[in-house]
C-alpha positions in Angstrom: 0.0 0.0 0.0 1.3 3.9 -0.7 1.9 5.5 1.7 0.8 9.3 1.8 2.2 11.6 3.9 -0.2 15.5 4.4 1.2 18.5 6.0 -0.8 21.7 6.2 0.4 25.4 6.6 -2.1 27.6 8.1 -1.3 31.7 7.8 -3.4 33.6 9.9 -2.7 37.7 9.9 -4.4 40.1 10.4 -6.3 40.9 7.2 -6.7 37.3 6.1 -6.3 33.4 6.0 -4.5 31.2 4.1 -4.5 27.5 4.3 -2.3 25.2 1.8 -2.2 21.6 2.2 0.6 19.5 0.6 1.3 15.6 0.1 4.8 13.3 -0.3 4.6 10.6 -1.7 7.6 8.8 -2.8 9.8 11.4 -2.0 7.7 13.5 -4.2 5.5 16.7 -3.5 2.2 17.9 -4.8 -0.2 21.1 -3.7 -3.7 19.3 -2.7 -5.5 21.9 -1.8 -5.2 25.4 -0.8 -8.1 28.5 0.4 -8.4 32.2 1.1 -10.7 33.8 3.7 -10.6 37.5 4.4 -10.6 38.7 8.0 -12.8 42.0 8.8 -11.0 44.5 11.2 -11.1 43.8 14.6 -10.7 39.9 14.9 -7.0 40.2 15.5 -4.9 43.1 16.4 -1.4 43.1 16.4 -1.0 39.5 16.5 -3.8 39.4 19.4 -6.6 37.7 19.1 -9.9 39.9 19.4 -12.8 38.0 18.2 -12.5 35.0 19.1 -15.8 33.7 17.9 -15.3 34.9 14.2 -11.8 33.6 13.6 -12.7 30.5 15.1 -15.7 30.6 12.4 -13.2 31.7 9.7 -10.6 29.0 10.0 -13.3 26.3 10.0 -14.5 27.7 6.6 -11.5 28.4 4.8 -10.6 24.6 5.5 -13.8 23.3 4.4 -13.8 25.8 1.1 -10.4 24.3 0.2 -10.0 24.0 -3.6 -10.1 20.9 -5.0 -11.7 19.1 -1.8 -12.1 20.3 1.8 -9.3 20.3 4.3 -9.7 18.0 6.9 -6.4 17.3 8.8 -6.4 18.4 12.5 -2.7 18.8 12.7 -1.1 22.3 11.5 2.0 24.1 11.3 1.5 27.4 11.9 3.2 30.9 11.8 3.3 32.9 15.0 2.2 36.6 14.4 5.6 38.7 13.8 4.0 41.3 15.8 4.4 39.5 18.8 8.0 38.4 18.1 10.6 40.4 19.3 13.8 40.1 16.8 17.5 42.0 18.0 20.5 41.4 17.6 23.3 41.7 20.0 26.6 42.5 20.8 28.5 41.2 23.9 32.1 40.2 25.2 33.2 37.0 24.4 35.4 37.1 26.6 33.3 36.3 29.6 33.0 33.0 31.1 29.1 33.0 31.6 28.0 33.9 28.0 24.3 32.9 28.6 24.1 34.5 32.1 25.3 37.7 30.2 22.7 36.7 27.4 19.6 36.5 29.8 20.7 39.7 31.3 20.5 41.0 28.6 17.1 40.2 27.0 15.7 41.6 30.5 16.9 45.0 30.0 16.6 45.2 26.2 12.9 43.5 25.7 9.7 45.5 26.7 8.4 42.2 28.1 8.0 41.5 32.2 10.0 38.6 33.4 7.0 36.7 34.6 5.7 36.7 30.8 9.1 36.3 29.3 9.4 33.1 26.7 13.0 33.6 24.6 15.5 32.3 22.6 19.4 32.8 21.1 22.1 31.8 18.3 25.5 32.5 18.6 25.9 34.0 14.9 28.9 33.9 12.8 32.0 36.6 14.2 35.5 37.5 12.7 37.6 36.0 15.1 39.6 38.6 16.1 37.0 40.3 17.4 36.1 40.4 21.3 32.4 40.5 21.0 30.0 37.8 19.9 27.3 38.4 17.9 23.9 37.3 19.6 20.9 36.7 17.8 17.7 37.0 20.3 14.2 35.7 19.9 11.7 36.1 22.5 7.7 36.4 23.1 4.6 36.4 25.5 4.2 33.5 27.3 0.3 35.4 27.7 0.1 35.2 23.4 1.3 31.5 23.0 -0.8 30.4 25.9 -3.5 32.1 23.8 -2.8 30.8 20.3 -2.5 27.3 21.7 -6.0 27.3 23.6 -7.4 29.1 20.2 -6.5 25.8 18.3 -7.1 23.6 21.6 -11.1 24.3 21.2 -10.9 23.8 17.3 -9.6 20.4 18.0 -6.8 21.4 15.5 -3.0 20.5 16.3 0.2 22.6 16.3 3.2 20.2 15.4 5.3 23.3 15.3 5.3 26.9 15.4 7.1 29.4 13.4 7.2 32.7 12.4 6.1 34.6 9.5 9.5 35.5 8.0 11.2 31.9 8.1 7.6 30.5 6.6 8.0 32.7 3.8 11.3 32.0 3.0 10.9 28.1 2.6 7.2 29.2 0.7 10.5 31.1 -1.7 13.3 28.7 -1.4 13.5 24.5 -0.2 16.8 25.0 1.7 18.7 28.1 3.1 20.8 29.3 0.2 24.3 29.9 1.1 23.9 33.7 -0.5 22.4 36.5 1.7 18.3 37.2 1.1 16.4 40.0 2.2 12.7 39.2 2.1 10.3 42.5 2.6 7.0 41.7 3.7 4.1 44.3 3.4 1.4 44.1 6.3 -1.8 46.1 7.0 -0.3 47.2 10.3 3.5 47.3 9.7 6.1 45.8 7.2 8.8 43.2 8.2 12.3 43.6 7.3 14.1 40.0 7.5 17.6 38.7 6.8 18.8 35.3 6.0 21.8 33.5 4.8 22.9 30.0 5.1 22.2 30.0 9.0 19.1 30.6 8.6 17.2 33.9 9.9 19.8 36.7 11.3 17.9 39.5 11.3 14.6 41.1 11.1 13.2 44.6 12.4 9.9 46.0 12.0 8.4 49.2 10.5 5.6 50.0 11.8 3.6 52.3 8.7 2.3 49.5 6.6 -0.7 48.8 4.0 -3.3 50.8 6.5 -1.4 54.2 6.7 -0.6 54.3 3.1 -4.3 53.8 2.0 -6.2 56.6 4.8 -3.2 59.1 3.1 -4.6 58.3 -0.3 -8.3 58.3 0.9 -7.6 61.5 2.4 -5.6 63.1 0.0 -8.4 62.3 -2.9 -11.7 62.7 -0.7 -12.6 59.2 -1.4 -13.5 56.3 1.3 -10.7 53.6 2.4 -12.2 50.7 -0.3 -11.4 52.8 -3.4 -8.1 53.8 -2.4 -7.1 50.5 -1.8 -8.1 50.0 -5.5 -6.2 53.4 -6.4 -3.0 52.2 -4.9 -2.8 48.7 -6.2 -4.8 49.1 -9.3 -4.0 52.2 -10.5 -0.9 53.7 -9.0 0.5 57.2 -9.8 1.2 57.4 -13.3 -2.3 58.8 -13.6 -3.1 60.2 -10.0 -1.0 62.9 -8.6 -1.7 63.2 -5.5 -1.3 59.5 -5.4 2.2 59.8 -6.7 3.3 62.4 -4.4 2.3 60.1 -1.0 3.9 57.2 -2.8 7.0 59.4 -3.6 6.7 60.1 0.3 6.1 57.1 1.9 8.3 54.7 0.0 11.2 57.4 0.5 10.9 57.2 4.5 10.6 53.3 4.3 13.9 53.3 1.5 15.8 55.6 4.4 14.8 52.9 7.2 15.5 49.9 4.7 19.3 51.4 3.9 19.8 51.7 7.5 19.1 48.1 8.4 21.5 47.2 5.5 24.1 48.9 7.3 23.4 47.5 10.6 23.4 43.7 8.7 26.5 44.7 6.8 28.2 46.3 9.8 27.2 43.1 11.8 27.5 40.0 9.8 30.0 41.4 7.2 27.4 40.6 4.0 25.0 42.0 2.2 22.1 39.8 0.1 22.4 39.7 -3.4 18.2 40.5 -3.4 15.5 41.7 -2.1 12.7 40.3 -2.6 8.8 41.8 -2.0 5.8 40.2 -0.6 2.4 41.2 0.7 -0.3 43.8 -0.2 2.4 46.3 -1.0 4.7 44.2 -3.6 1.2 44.5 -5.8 1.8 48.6 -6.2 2.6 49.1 -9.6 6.3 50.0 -10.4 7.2 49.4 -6.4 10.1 48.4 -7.1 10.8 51.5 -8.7 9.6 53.6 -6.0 12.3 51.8 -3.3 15.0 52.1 -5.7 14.9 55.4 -5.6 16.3 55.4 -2.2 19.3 54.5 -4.0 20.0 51.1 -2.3 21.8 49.3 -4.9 20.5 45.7 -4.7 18.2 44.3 -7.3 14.5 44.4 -6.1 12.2 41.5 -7.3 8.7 41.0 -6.3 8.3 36.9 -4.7 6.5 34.5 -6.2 5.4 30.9 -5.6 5.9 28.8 -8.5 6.2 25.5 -7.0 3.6 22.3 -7.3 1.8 23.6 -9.9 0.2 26.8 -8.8 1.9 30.1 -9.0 1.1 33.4 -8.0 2.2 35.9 -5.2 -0.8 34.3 -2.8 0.2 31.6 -0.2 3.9 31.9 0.1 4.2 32.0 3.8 1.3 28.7 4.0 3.2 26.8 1.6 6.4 27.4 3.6 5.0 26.5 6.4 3.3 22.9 5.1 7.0 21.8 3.6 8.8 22.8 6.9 5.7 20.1 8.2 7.1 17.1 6.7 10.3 15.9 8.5 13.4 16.5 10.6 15.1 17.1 7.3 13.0 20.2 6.8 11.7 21.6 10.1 15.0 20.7 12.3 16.0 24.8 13.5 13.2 25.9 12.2 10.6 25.8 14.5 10.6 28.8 17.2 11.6 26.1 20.3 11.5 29.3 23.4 13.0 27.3 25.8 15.7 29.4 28.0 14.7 29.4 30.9 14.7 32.5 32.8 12.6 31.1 35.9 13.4 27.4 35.8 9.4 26.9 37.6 8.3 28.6 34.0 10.7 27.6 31.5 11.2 24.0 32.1 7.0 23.4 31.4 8.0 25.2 27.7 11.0 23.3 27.0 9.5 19.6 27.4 6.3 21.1 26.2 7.8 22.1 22.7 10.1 19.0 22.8 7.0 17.0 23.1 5.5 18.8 19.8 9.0 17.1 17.8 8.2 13.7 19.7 4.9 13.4 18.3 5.9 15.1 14.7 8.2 12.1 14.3 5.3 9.8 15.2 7.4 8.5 18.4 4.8 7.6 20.0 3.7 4.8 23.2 6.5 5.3 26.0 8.3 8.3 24.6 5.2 10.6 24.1 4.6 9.4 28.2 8.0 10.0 29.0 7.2 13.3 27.9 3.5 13.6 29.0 5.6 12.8 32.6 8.0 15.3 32.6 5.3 18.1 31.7 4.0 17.2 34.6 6.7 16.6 36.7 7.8 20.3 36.2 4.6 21.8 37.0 5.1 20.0 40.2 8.6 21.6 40.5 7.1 24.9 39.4 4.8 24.7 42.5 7.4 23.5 44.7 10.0 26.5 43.4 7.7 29.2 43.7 6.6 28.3 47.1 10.5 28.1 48.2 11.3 31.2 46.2 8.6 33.9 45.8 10.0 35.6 49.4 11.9 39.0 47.6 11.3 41.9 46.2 12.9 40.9 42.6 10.5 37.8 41.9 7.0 38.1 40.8 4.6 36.9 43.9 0.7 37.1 44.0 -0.3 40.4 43.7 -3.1 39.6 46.3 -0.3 39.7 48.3 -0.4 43.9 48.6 -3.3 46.3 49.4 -2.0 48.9 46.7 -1.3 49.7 43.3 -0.2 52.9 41.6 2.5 54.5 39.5 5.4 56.3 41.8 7.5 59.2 39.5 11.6 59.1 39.9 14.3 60.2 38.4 17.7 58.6 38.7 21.0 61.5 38.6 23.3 59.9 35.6 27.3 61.1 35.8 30.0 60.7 33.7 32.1 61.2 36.5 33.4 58.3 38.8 31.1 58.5 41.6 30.6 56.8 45.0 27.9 59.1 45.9 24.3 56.8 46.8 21.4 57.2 44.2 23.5 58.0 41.3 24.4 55.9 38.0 27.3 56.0 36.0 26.9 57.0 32.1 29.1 57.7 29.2 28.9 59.6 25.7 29.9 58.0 23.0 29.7 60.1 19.6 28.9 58.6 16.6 30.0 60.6 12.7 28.1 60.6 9.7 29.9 61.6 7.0 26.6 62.1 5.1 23.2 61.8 5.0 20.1 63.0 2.3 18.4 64.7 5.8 18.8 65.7 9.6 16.5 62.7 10.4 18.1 60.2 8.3 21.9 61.6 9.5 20.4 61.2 13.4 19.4 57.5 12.7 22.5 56.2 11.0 24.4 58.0 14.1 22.0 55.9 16.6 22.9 52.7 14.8 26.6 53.6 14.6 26.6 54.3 18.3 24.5 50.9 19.5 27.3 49.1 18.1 30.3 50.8 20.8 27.8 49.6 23.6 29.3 47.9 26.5 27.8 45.0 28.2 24.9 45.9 30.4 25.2 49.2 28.6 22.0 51.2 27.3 21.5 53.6 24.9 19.3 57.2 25.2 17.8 56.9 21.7 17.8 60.8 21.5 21.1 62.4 20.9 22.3 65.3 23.4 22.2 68.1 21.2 19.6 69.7 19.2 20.5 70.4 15.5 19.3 72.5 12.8 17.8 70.8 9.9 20.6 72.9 7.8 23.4 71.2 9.4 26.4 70.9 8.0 28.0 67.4 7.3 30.0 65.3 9.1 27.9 65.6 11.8 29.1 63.9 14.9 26.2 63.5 17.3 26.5 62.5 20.9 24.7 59.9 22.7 24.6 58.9 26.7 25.1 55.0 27.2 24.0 54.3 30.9 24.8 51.2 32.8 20.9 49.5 32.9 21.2 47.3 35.8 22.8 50.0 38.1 20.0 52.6 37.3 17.4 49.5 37.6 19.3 49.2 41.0 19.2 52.3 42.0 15.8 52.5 41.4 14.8 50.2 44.0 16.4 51.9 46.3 14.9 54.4 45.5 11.6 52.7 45.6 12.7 51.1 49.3 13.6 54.5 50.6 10.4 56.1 49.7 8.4 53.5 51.2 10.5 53.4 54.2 11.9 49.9 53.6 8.4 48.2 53.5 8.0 44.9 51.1 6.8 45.7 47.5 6.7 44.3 43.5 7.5 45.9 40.8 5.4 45.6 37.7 6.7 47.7 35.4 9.1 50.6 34.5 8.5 52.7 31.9 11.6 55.6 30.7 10.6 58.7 30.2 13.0 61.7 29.7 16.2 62.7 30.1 17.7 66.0 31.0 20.7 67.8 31.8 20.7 68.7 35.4 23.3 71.1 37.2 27.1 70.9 35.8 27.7 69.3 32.2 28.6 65.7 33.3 25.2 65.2 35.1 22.0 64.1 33.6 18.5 63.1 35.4 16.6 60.2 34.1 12.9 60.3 34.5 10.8 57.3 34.9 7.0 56.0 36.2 7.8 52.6 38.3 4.1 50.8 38.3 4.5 48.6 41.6 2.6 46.9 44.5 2.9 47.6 48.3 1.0 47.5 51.7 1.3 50.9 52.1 0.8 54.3 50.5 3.5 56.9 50.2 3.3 60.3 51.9 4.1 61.7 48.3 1.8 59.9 46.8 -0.8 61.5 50.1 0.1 65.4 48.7 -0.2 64.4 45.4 -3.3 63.0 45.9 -5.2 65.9 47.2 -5.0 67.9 44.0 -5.0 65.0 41.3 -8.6 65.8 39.7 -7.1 69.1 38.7 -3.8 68.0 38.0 -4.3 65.3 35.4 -7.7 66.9 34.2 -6.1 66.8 30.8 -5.1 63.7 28.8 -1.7 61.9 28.6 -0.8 59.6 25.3 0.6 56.4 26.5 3.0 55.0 23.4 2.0 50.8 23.3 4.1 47.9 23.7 5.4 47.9 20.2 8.8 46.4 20.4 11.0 48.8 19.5 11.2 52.9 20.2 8.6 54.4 18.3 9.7 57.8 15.4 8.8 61.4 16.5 8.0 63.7 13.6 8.3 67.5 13.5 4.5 67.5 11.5 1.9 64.8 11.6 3.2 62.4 8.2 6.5 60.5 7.4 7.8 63.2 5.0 8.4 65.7 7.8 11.8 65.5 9.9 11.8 62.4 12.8 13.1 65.0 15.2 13.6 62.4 18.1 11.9 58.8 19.7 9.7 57.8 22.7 10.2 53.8 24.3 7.3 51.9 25.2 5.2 52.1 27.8 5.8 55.7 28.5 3.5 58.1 29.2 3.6 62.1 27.7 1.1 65.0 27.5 -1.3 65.0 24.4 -1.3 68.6 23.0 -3.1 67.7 20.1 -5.5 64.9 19.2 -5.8 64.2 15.4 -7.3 61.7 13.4 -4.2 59.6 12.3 -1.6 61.7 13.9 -0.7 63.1 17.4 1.2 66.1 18.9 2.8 65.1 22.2 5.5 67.0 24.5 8.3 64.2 24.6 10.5 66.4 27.1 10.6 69.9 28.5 11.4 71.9 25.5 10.3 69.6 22.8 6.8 68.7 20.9 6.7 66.5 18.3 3.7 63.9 16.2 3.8 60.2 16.9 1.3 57.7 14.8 -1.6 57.4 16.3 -1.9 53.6 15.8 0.3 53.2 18.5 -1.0 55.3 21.2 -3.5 55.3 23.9 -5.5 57.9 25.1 -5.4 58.2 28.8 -7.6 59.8 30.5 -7.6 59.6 34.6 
């Protein structure tokens, strides 16, 4: 009897679904069947998911409307939303004895994730080796999102056998093997556009831009008075050759994106010593007419194709990231380092259940089953018992998460931490550093500023951080080479500091920290001292006497509304007008909170420090209002 082996690549994002279904037979594959569902707005945000009863409904139909029969495998391969995957690449001394303690480290002061909710994972990447510092690159998510996805398909009675991400699924939907040449693969979203590097390693790089297929089509709806569906069919259909209005926001857009796109090339060049011999386009945006025009134009120098899947018999610009992810279903020989395994375990009580859990996934893939898929069962198991038995022996300190039943209060407490750059012994302050970083030229202020930043977070030290904004405020008719000065700040001692800090204020009593969130930096006093601002969200049994007098008055004092910049992943681009083509005139992290000035439709005007105002996109900003 033949023996017929199916693997099926779901693709979920945010706009749509994509099912493809392949077979090997005789060491032979063939497409079987393949469907398209689009997703309304609102059923998943930023790789969330919202509506939970309407994607479930979606997925059932788009694998029962399978072309040329229905779909009805319960076992997937699917790609984790790229919005919930934090990609960076790092650089630390190699010198050091305890690499992966300096690693984890690391990914807690670099990653905008909480410890408790921390999943990650590294590769060592290629180095010259005369170098002192090793190349790191890191891979991490929320333990809250994967717990989510994998209940999502848990009531669908559907099966992961391994998860991914969007980039590498897209790459084997382009290519059967990691090519030993360098690829950069561009994918346009509705929400942002992913930037990813690979070479014969496998994925070394990726960054995300966060103006995608959404922006682009309001500007044109905007700019033409005409609603969001027939803009869409503008952009794509009709381009600007015979709309100029349409031209000029193209002409705007795509030069902002080629500025960010030359910049990561440097930062991949710079890092690994390469650069690919292609680009190659994907998504809603590849389908703009004469695209690849528009990105050339940022003079970039590397030949720009849009991708196409050509294999088994179909081909078309649909289903590349599904069909990647159904071949890397098949076997070891395909899916070994491929599969996103986040098992570093930063709490051993957490970690552990991850590792055996994923490791379990590969038993079963390989159809080990009987006394190896209970081994494994077991020791799932067994480490939720050890979980339970370490966080009872352990959850006693300040600086592990405990039940936050535990406290009678929660509120956010204001500090600011003095920087130096002078050696100093004094209590409450951290050290810092400027390092200055040249550009010998640049086609703008903004671009000059960002090729600066990237030069400079490459001359970090270990445990260092830098201030995205530079210390001095330029004119936008600077004069070139610009050197522009940075302040790199030792994270764990101003992390430190901050807890004593904390301690002092609530005169030594017990209390958890949730979060911290960065919020300005000033000069204060002499020229080597600087004050870092922050907002410290944390837990305690008792209420602070600043917190009493400040209390009194807050109706009044936070009658107006503050802009809170979301979890995003990265710092998020200031702009001296509300649009891309102005100036990016500085950057706000994460989590921090600033004073609305102006509310717009698409667009805000925020005060990011004393002196300064600038726009941030409004996509990516709540509206607080206490």
């Amino acid at each position: 009897m033949r023996t017929v082996k199916k693997s099926v690549g779901l693709d979920i994002s945010s706009r749509s679904i994509e099912v493809l279904e392949l077979t090997l037979e005789k060491g032979q594959m063939k497409l079987s069947a393949l469907s398209r569902v689009v997703l309304g707005k609102g059923v998943i945000e930023q790789g969330r998911i919202k509506d939970f009863p309407t994607l479930a409904q979606a997925v059932k139909e788009v694998m029962a409307a399978a072309t040329p029969q229905a779909i009805t495998s319960d076992r997937i391969v699917f790609a984790y939303p790229e919005a919930q995957i934090y990609t960076q690449m790092i650089s630390l001394d190699s010198s050091k004895k305890h690499l992966s303690e300096s690693i984890k480290e690391k990914v807690l002061s670099v990653l905008p994730i909480s410890e408790s909710d921390l999943l990650y994972n590294y590769r060592l990447l290629a180095s010259n080796n005369t170098s002192k510092r090793q190349k790191v690159l890191l891979l991490a998510t929320s333990r809250v999102t994967v717990t989510e996805w994998q209940q999502f398909f848990s009531r669908l009675n559907l099966q992961v056998i391994g998860f991914t991400n969007e980039s590498v699924a897209a790459y084997f939907g382009l290519f059967d093997r990691y090519l030993k040449s360098s690829k950069c693969i561009v994918d346009f979203g509705a929400r942002n556009v992913t930037i990813s590097f690979f070479n014969s390693s496998g994925l070394v790089y990726a960054f995300n831009y966060y103006l995608g297929g959404d922006y682009l089509s309001k500007e044109i709806a905007r700019a033409n008075n005409i609603n969001i569906q027939e803009a869409e069919r503008l952009k794509i259909n009709i381009g600007a050759n015979t709309n100029p209005k349409t031209k000029a926001i193209l002409d705007r857009y795509f030069k902002a994106f080629g500025n960010e796109l030359k910049i990561n090339l440097e930062k991949y060049q710079k890092n690994i010593n390469d650069l690919p011999d292609e680009i190659i386009l994907l998504g809603g945006g590849s389908k703009i007419k004469a695209v690849e025009d528009f990105i050339g134009r940022a003079g970039i120098g590397i030949p720009i194709r849009m991708g196409e899947f050509s294999l088994f018999g179909h081909k078309g610009q649909g289903f590349i990231p599904a069909a990647g992810l159904a071949r890397l279903g098949f076997n070891s020989r395909y899916n070994k380092d491929k599969f996103l395994v986040f098992d570093k375990e930063i709490e051993l009580s957490q970690d552990l259940l991850w590792h055996y859990f994923f490791r379990a996934l590969k038993i079963f893939n390989k159809k080990i089953f009987n006394i190896k898929l209970i081994i494994a069962l077991g020791l799932i198991f067994g480490s939720m018992i050890i979980a339970g038995v370490y966080i009872l022996v352990n959850t006693r300190g300040n600086n592990v998460p405990e039940l936050k039943n535990k406290y009678s209060f929660s509120y956010t407490l204001p500090l600011s931490i003095p920087i130096t750059l002078i050696q100093s012994e004094s209590n409450g302050v951290a050290s810092g550093r400027i390092i200055k970083a040249t550009v010998k030229e640049a086609s703008d202020l903004g671009t000059a500023i960002s090729l600066a930043r990237v030069k400079a977070k490459a001359l970090l030290r270990s445990e260092e951080i830098l201030w995205p904004k530079p210390l001095t405020d330029f004119s936008s008719n600077q004069i070139f080479p610009l050197s522009v000065p940075f302040l790199a700040y030792s994270d764990k001692e101003v992390r430190a500091k901050l807890s004593e800090a904390i301690s002092d204020t609530l005169k030594g009593s017990d209390f958890l920290i949730d979060e911290i969130s960065f919020l300005k930096l000033s000069q204060a006093g002499g020229e080597n001292d600087y004050l870092l601002e922050a907002k410290v969200g944390l837990y305690s049994n008792i209420t602070p006497n600043i917190l009493e007098e400040e209390n009194k008055n807050l109706p009044e004092k936070n009658k107006d509304p503050m802009l809170r910049i979301n979890d995003i992943g990265q710092t998020l681009n200031i702009y001296s007008g509300p649009g891309v083509d102005y100036v990016v005139v500085g950057q706000v992290q994460p989590g921090g909170y600033y004073e609305l000035l102006k509310l717009g439709q698409d667009w805000h005007e925020i005060q990011f420090n004393k002196v300064s105002n600038g726009w941030v996109y409004a996509n990516f900003t709540t509206i607080i209002k206490e």
